[in-house]
C-alpha positions as CSV (number, residue, x, y, z in Angstrom):
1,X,-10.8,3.1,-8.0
2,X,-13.4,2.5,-11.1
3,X,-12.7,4.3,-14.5
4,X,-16.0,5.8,-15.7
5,X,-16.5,3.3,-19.4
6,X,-19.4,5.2,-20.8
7,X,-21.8,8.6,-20.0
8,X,-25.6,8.4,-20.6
9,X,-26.2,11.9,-19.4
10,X,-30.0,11.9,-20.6
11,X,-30.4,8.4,-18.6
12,X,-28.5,10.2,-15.9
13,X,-25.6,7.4,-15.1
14,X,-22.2,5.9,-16.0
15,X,-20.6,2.5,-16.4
16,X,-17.1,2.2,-14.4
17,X,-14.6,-0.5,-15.2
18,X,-13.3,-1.4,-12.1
19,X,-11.1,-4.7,-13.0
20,X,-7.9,-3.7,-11.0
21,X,-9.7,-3.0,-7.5
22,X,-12.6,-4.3,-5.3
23,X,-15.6,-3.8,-6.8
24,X,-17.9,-1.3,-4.6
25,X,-20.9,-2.3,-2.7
26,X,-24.4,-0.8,-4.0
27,X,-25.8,2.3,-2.2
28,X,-22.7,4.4,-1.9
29,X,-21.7,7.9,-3.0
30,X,-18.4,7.9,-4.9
31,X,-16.6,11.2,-6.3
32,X,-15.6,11.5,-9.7
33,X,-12.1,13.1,-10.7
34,X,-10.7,14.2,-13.9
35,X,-6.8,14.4,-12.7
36,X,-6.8,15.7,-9.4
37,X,-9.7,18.2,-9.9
38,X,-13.4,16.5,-8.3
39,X,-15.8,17.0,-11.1
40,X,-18.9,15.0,-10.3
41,X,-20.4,12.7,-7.7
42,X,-22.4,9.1,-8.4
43,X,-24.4,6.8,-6.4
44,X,-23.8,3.3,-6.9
45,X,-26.5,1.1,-8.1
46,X,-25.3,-2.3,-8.6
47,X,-23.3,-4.9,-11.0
48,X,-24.1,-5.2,-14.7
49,X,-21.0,-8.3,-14.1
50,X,-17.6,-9.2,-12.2
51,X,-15.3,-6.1,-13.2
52,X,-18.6,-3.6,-14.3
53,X,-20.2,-1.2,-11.9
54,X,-23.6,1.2,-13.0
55,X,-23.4,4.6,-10.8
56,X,-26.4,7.1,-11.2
57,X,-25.4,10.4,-12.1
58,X,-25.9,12.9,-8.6
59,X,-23.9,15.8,-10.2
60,X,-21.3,17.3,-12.2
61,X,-20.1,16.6,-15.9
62,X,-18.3,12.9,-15.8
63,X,-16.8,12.4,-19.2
64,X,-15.2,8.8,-20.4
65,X,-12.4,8.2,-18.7
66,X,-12.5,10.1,-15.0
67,X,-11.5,8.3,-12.5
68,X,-14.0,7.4,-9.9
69,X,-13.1,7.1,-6.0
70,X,-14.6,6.8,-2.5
71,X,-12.6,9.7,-1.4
């Protein structure tokens, strides 16, 4: 899991830190959480480096901090 960084709402996408896990191939839908509840869903687009992940926002209101999983 990836731990949404930073929120550009009016750019429409996140940056995830995702240094403690494998870093997610481009092209998939990931769900966001905010504790256990699902509050938003990204698209990955690609590396910005090693441990940080850009997502385009597909819905929902991601805040700094929500945790981002495949499941």
């Amino acid at each position: 899991q990836g731990k949404v960084l930073l929120v550009d709402k009016a750019l429409g996408f996140v940056v995830a830190d995702f240094a403690y896990s494998q870093m997610p191939p481009a092209e998939l839908r990931y769900f966001v959480y905010r504790g256990s509840l699902q509050v938003g869903e990204v698209m990955t687009t690609g590396m910005t480096d090693e441990t940080f992940m850009v997502a385009d926002i597909n819905k929902g209101d991601i805040r700094e901090g929500d945790l981002i999983r495949p499941e």
